[in-house]
VOMIBA-370066 format. One line per field, with one value per residue (C-alpha): x, y, z. Coordinates in steps of 0.1 Angstrom, whole numbers, plus 5000, padded with zeros to 4 digits. Each point is the difference from the previous one (the first is absolute). Example, Ala and Ser with C-alpha at 12.3 -4.5 7.8 and 13.67 -1.06 7.14 Angstrom:
2
x [5123, 5014]
y [4955, 5034]
z [5078, 4993]
END
This chain:
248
x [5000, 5014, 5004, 4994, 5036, 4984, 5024, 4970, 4984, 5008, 5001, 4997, 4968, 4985, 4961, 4972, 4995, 5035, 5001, 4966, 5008, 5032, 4988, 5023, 4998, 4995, 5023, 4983, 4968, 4993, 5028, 5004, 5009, 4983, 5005, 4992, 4999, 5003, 4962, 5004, 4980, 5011, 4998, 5012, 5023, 5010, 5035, 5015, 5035, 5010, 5028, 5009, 5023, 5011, 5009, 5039, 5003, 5005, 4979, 4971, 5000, 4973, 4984, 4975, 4966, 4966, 4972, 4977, 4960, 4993, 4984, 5011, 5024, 5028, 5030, 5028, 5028, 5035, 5012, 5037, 5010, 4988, 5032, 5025, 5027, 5028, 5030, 4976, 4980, 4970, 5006, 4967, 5001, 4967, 5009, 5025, 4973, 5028, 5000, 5031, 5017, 5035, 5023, 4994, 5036, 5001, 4971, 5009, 5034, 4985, 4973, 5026, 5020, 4970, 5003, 4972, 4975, 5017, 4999, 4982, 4994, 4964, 4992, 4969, 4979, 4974, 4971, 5003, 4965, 5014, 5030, 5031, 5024, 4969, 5012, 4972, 4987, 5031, 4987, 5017, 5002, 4992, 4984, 4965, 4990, 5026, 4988, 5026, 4978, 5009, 4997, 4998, 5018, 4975, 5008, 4965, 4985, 4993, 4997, 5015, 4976, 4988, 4985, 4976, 5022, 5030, 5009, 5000, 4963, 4990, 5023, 4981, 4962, 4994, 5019, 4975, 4997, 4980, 4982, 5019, 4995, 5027, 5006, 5020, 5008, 4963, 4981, 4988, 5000, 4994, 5022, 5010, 5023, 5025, 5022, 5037, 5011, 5036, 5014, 5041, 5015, 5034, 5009, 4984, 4967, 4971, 4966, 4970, 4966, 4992, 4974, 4981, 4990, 4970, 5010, 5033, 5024, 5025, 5030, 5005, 4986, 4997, 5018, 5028, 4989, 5012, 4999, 5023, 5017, 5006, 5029, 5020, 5018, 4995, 5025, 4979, 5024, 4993, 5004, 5005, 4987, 5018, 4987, 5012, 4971, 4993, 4982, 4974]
y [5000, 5036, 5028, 5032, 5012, 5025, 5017, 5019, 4965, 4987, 4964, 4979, 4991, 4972, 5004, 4973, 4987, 4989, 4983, 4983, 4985, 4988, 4986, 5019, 4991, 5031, 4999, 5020, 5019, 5017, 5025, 5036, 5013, 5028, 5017, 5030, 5014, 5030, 5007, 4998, 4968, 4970, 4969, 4966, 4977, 4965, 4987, 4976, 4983, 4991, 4988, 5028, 4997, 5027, 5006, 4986, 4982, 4964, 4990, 5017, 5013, 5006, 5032, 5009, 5024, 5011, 4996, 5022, 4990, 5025, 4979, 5000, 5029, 5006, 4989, 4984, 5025, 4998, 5019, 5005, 5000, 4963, 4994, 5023, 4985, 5021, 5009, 4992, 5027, 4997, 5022, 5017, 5014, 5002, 5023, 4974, 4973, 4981, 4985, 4987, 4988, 4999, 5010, 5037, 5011, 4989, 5015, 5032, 5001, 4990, 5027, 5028, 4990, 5017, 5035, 5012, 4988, 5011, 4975, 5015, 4989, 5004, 5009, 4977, 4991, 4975, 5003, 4998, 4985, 4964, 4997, 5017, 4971, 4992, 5011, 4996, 5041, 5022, 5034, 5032, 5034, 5016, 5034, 5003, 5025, 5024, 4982, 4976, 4964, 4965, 4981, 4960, 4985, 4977, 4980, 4988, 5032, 5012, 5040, 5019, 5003, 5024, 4992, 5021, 5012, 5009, 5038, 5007, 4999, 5035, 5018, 4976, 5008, 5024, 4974, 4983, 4964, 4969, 4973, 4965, 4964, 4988, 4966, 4988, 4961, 4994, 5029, 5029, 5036, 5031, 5021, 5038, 5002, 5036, 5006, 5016, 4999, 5005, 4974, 4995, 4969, 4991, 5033, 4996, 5019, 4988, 5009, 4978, 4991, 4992, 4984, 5010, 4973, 5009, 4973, 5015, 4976, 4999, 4998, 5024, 5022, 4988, 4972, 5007, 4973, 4986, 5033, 5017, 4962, 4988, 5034, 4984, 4969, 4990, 4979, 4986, 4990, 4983, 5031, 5025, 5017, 5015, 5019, 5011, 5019, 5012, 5030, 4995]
z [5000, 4995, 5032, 5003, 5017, 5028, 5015, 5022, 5006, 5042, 4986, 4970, 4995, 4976, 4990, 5008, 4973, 4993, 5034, 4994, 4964, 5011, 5029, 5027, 5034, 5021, 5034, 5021, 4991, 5032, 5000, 5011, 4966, 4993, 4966, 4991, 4967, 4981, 5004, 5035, 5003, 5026, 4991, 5020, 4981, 5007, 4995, 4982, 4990, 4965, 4981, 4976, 4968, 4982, 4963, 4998, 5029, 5005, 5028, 5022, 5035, 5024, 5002, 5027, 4980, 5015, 4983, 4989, 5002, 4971, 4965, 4965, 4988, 5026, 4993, 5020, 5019, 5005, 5025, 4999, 5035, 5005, 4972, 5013, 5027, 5018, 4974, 4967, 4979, 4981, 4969, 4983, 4966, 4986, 4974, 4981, 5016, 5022, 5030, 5019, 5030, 5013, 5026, 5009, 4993, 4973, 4985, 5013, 4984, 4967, 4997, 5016, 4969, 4974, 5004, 4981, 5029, 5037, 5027, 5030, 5038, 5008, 5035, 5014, 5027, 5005, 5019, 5038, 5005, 4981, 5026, 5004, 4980, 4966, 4971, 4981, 4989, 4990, 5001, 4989, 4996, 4965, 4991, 4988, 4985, 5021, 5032, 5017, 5003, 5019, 4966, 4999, 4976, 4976, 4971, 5002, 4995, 4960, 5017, 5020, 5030, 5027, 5027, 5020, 5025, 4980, 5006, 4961, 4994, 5020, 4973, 4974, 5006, 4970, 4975, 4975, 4994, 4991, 5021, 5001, 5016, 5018, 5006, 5031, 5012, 5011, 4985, 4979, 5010, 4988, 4990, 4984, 4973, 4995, 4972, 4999, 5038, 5004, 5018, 5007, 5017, 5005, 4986, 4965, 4991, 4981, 4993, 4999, 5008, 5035, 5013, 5034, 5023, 5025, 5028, 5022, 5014, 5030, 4992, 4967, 4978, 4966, 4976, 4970, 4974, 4969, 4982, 5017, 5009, 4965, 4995, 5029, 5007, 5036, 5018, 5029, 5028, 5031, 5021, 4976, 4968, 4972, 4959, 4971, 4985, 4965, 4989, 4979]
END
């Protein structure tokens, strides 16, 4: 089956569908894990082990999902902390569409060599209300709009997205725009669509639609997605996070 990589996803997640036809045995289905998606709707999720094999490699390893109860549509999610050990680097590229894994040194050394893209450190944090050591949300800071926002970063998102509390929208209010759905992990939302915001991250600017999310959430302000992602390559370490972005 193919995964969404969701960099903004708290853990991979395979549909139930896929786990019914296949006849997957569910481990424990009275769990605490609560998800909550981009809509800001909760949703319980069993868990589940599985053995996983990638494209390229010789034999499969175990890799521990929930499961989400929603029907026919969702698609499976890989979230790249649950592949990333200490000293090793998950390397994102969407723009040249690769994906790749190796020691974190090394990859570093190799994308410092190709000037035309500078390597960056990205200051994170993650989000205090999933424990002081879980990596799983790496948030940032970027500037919408003017406005400094705590920005998570979200392969897994098409658009850049705001959320209701981010401090950009009050400057925003008189900006024009269209009414979208949204869709999250277990739902669809409403949402409002605005052209041409200014948006810089990792010290490179762009300007794009963004789409406005009516549901606030805890722990930041909004999402960078694959349109701003797919300029930069991301090396994803296992305490760390570094770019090299692109201007459009």
């Amino acid at each position: 089956m193919d995964l969404v990589l969701d960099t903004g996803a708290s853990q991979s997640i395979l549909p139930w569908g896929f786990v019914q036809a296949n006849r997957l045995r569910v481990t424990n289905r009275n769990t605490d894990d609560i998800m909550r998606d981009a809509n800001g709707r909760l949703t319980q999720m069993a868990r589940l082990s599985v053995p996983v094999q990638f494209e390229g490699e010789p034999t499969a390893g175990a890799l521990e999902f929930l499961v989400n109860p929603a029907d026919a549509g969702v698609e499976g999610i890989l979230a790249p902390q649950d592949l990333v050990r200490s000293g090793g680097a998950l390397i994102i590229d969407l723009g040249h569409e690769e994906l790749r894994y190796e020691p974190e040194e090394a990859a570093l050394q190799r994308l410092a060599a190709d000037a035309s893209s500078p390597l960056r450190e990205v200051d994170f944090h993650g989000c205090l209300a999933e424990g002081l050591f879980n990596r799983s949300h790496r948030i940032v800071s970027a500037t919408v709009n003017g406005v400094s926002s705590n920005m998570l970063i979200d392969t897994g998102a098409s658009l850049t997205a705001l959320t209701r509390n981010n401090p950009a929208i009050p400057n925003m209010l008189s900006s024009k725009g269209t009414r979208e759905t949204a869709g999250g992990v277990s739902s669809r939302g409403a949402a409002f669509v605005v052209n041409d915001v200014p948006v810089v991250f990792s010290q490179t600017s762009f300007k794009m639609p963004v789409i406005v999310l009516p549901a606030s959430q805890q722990c930041f302000e909004g999402a960078l997605g694959a349109d701003v992602l797919r300029h930069c390559t991301l090396v994803w370490g296992y305490s760390s996070l570094w770019a090299a972005c692109r201007a459009p």
